[in-house]
C-alpha positions as CSV (number, residue, x, y, z in Angstrom):
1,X,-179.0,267.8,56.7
2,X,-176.9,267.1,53.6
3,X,-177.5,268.9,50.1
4,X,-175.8,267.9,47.6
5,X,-176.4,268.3,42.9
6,X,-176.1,265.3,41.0
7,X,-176.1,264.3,37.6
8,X,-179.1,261.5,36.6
9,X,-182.2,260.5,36.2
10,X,-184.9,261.4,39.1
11,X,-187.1,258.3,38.2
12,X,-184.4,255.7,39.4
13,X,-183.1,257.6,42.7
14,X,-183.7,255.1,45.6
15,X,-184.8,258.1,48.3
16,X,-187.7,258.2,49.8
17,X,-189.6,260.4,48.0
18,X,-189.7,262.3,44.8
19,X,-190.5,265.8,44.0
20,X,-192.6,266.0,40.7
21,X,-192.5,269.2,39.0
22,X,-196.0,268.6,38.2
23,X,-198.5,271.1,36.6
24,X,-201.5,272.2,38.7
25,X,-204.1,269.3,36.8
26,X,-202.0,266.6,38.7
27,X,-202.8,264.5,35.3
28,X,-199.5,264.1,33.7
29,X,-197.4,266.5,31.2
30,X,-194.0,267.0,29.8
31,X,-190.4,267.1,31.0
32,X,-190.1,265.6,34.5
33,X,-193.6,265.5,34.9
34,X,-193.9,263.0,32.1
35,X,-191.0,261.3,33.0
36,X,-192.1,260.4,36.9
37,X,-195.5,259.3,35.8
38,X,-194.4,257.1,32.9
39,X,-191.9,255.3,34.8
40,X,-194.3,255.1,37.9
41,X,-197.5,253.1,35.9
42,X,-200.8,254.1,36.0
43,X,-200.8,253.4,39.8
44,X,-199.2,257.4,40.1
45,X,-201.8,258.7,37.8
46,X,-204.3,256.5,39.3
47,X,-203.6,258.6,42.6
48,X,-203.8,262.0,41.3
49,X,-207.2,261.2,39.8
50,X,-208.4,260.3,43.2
51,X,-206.6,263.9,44.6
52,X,-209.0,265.8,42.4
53,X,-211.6,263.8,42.6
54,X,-211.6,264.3,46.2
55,X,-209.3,267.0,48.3
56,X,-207.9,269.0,45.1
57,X,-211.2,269.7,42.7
58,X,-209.3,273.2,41.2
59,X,-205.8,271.2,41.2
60,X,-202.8,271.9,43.3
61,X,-201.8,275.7,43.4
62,X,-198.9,277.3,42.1
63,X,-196.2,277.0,45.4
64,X,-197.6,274.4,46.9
65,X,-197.0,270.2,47.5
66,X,-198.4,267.1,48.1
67,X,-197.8,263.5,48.2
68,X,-198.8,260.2,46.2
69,X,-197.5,256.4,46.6
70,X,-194.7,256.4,43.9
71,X,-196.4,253.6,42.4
72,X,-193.5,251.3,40.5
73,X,-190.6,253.9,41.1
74,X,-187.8,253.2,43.9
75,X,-189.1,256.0,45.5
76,X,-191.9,255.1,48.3
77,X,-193.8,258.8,47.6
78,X,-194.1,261.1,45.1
79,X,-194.2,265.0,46.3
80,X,-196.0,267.2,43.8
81,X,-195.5,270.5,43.3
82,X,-196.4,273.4,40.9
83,X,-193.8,275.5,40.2
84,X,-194.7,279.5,38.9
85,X,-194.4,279.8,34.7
86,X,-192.1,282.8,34.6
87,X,-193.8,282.7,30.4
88,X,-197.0,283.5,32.0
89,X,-195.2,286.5,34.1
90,X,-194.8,284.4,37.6
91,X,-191.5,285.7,38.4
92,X,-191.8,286.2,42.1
93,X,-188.8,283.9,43.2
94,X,-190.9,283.6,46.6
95,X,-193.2,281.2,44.7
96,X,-189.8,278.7,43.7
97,X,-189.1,279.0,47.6
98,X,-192.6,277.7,48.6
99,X,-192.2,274.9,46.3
100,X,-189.3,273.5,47.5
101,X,-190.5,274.7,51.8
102,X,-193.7,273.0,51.1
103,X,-192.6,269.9,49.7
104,X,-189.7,269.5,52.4
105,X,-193.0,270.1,54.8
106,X,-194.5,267.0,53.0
107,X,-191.9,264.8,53.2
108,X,-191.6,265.7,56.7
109,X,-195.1,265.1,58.0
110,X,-194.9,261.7,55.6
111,X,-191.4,260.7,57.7
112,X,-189.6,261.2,54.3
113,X,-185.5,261.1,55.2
114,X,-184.6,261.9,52.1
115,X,-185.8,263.3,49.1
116,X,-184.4,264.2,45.4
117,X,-185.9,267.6,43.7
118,X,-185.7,268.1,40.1
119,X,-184.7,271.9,39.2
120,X,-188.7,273.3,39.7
121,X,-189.8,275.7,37.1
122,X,-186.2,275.6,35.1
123,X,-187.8,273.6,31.6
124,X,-190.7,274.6,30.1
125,X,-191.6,277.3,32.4
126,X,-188.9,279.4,31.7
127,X,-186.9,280.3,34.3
128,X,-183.3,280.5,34.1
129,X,-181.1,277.9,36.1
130,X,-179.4,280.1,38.1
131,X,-182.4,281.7,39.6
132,X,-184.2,278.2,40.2
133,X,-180.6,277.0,42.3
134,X,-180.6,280.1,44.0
135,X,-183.8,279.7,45.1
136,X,-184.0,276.2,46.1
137,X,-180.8,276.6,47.8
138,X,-181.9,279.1,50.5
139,X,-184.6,278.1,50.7
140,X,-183.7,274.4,51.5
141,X,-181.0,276.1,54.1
142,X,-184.0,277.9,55.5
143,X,-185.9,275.0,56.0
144,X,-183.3,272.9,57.2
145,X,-182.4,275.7,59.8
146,X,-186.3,275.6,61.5
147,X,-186.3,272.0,60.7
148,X,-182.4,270.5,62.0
149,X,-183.9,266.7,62.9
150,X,-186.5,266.4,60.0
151,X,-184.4,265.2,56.8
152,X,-181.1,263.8,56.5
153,X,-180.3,264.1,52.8
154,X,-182.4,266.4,50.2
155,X,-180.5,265.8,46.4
156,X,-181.4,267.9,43.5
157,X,-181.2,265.6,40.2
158,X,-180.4,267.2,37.3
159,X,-180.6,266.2,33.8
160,X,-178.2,268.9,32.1
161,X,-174.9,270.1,32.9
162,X,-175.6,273.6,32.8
163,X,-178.4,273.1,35.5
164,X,-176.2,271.0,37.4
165,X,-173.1,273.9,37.4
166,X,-175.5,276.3,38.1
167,X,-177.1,274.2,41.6
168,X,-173.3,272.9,42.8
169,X,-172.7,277.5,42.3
170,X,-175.8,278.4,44.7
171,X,-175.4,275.5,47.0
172,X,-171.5,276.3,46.9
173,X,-172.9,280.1,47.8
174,X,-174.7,279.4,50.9
């Protein structure tokens, strides 16, 4: 598998699928979340009404992922996922792991090759960059370890430079 940190924009990557650091309503929000589902159409939101309408009543839980048609991104899925608000005292770095294991699970069982993560949890939620990238990176090692065949290429996206140092450090690290 091949890891790599870029620089960009997550809604234009041609992979295919998307993580969405989504909040646990499904129903749209800020920062990447915002960003996915207005350049996706109301086909994206459209599909998470139909998840809680049916298999996701309470909305996703914190940690874990699952998948939508990308609607009119490049993407062919979008893999949503609720990362822990370190402002509401979810610090446990295990839950940042589970995020990223449980949407690479997703993308697996969809036949997802590759797949671009934004940096989960690192905006509005508070946690600092280098813990997000250290997270993600083992935890994307660990996954591609039990998993060698499943995905060729996961890319973490990221919007700042600071982010972006601090992912191309921890994927540098492991």
């Amino acid at each position: 598998m091949r890891i790599e940190a870029v620089p960009g924009d997550l809604t234009t990557q041609d992979v295919d699928a998307v993580v969405n650091a989504a909040n646990s309503t499904l129903l749209g929000g800020g920062g990447v979340d915002g960003a996915l589902h207005a350049a996706a159409g109301p086909e994206l939101l459209a599909a998470c009404r139909e998840l809680r309408r049916t298999t996701l009543p309470d909305g996703l839980p914190v940690g874990d992922a699952v998948a939508t048609p990308a609607g009119r991104l490049p993407a062919r899925w979008v893999i949503h996922t609720v990362g822990p608000d370190a402002r509401a005292g979810q610090t446990d770095p295990a839950l940042l792991r589970s995020c990223v294991t449980r949407s690479l699970d997703v993308a697996a069982e969809l036949g997802a090759r590759t797949v671009a993560f934004p940096a989960v949890s690192a905006g509005v939620y508070g946690w600092p960059a280098p813990a997000v990238a250290e997270a993600a990176a083992t935890a994307v090692r660990g996954w591609a370890a039990a998993h060698p065949d499943a995905v060729d290429l996961v890319r973490f996206v990221l919007f700042s430079a600071p982010v972006l140092a601090a992912f191309e450090t921890a994927l540098a690290e492991h």
